[in-house]
Steps between C-alpha positions, in 0.01 A plus 500: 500500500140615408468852399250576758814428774740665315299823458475495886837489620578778274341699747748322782683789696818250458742832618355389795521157522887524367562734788410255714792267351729831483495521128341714236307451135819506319645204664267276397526336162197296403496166403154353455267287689192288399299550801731747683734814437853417497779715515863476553737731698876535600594652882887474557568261258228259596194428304149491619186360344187721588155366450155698546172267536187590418307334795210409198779222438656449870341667831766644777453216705573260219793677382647501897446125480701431204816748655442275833555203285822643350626575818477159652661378197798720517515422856533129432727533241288539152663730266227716401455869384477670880281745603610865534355710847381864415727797698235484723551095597216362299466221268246641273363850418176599378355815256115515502296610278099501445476247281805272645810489706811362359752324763870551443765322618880452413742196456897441443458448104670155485868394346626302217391424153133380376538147334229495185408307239617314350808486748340376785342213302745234586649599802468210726724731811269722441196286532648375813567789670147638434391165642745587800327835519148402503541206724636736773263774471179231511708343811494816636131598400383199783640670793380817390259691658402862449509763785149587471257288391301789334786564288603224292477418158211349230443135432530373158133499395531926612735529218364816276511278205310241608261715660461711149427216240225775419761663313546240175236557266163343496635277181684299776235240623706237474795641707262606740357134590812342466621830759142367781597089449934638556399695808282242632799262488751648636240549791480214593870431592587426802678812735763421748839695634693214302338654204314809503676844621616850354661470168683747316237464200696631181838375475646507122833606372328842474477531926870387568887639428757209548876604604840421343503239808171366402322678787143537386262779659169550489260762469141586399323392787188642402276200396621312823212292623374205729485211264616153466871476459467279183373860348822680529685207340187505203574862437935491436435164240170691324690839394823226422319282251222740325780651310431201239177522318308283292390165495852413379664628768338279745792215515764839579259604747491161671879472391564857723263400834705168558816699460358781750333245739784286561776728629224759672398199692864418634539840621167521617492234715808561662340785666133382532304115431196548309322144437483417138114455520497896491719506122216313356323811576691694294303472189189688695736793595660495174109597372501736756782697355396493215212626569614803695736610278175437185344738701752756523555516149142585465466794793622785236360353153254742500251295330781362200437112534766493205763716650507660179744778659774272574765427250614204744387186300672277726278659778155457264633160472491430873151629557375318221656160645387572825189580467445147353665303802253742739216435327605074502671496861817403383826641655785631338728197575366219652825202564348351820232276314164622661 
């Protein structure tokens, strides 16, 4: 979160905003955010997740759009992190401020048990059930249609990242025309309903809890986006495979993707029929990722191009390797020969 953000909603008048949700300050627990505030709370034994948006990340309207989106999920079926109403019947609630307004809103904080590394490495139910998932919510996505056409969410090329490749330093030529020739690209695909709709945007092991049943629910809606479908499938096998590094690690990394794609594409297309020429895509959005995520690793460096500050090698490591596929347009994994 920058600074400048932070210092504002210090001035939030949150006692108010709580009311509004019948709690007070001492409820709330806090428990990060990147580009939001997150808290937790507990109201007769059940747990809420409260988030406050600064609308220089998301406007009202945009956050709206992405509750909308929940909603027809859970309607249809999705297990997802629901919205909360306010006392007063509303989905979101807003504090302004001079500089800003931030949008809150609340959700059921979801059940069961995060699956991480290196745990969820090799498991192929897993993979298939995820594949389940996302099938049925991209189904779902192409009978979708928002309420009010005013009030719906970005398209991929609106993503803040993407939009703010100002904020890498002016060392980075080379990821910056590789960045014009990946956007061009991806471009030039073709858009249809069979392919193009509202994805969920973000889905890692970080944005889901999995039950003692194997029930998995999702959560973290807040990079949901019109993009191709092919995207959301890009982003689960990119944050799968980058935990190997090096040139050596290329054959696990290839090794892991086949293992992934296999079973996520059973489940997946029980539930929805993507055509394969779309996978052969994947390498572009696998950039893409990359990219974004580059990025965000660079939005508090505060002018360190070293990251002298961290004491994560493994995370110096990364940058370092992916810096040099940015600057050469190669993706992370690439097993589908183009």
């Amino acid at each position: 979160m920058e600074n400048e953000i932070a210092a504002v909603f210090d001035h939030v008048n949150r006692e108010e905003i709580l009311s509004r949700y019948g709690i007070k300050t001492e409820d709330l627990h806090y428990i990060g955010g990147f580009q939001n505030f997150i808290y937790e709370y507990h109201v007769d034994n059940k747990e809420y997740i409260m988030r406050f948006t600064p609308s220089a990340h998301r406007t009202l309207s945009e956050v709206q759009a992405e509750l909308e989106w929940i909603l027809y999920l859970v309607d249809h079926g999705i297990s997802v992190s629901a919205p909360v109403p306010s006392i007063h019947g509303r989905w979101t609630e807003t504090a302004e401020l001079e500089e800003m307004y931030f949008t809150a809103a609340v959700f059921d904080k979801a059940k069961g048990k995060k699956i991480d590394y290196p745990e969820c490495l090799n498991d192929h139910e897993l993979y298939e059930r995820l594949g389940r998932l996302t099938g049925r919510m991209h189904a779902l996505s192409k009978s979708y249609k928002p309420a009010d056409v005013k009030i719906r969410r970005h398209h991929w090329s609106e993503n803040y990242y993407i939009k703010n490749i100002s904020i890498l330093p002016d060392s980075h030529t080379g990821v910056k025309e590789q960045y014009l020739e990946l956007v061009r690209s991806i471009q030039k695909l073709p858009i249809s309903e069979d392919a193009y709709g509202l994805i969920h945007g973000d889905i890692n092991n970080a944005n889901y809890l999995v039950s003692e049943q194997g029930e998995i629910t999702l959560f973290d809606f807040d990079e949901a986006q019109y993009s191709w479908f092919v995207e959301d499938i890009a982003i689960q096998l990119y944050y799968l495979v980058y935990v190997y590094g090096g040139e050596e690690g290329k054959k696990l990394r290839e090794d892991q993707a086949s293992r992934f794609m296999e079973p996520f594409l059973k489940g997946y297309r029980e539930e929805n029929q993507l055509e394969d020429q779309w996978l052969k895509q994947m390498p572009l959005f696998l950039r893409l990722r990359e990219l974004i995520v580059y990025i965000g690793a660079f939005r508090n460096f505060e002018g360190d191009e070293t990251f002298s500050h961290s004491d994560n090698q493994w995370f110096k490591d990364w940058i370092r390797e992916s810096k040099i596929r940015l600057e050469t347009g190669k993706p992370i994994v690439n097993i589908w020969g183009n």
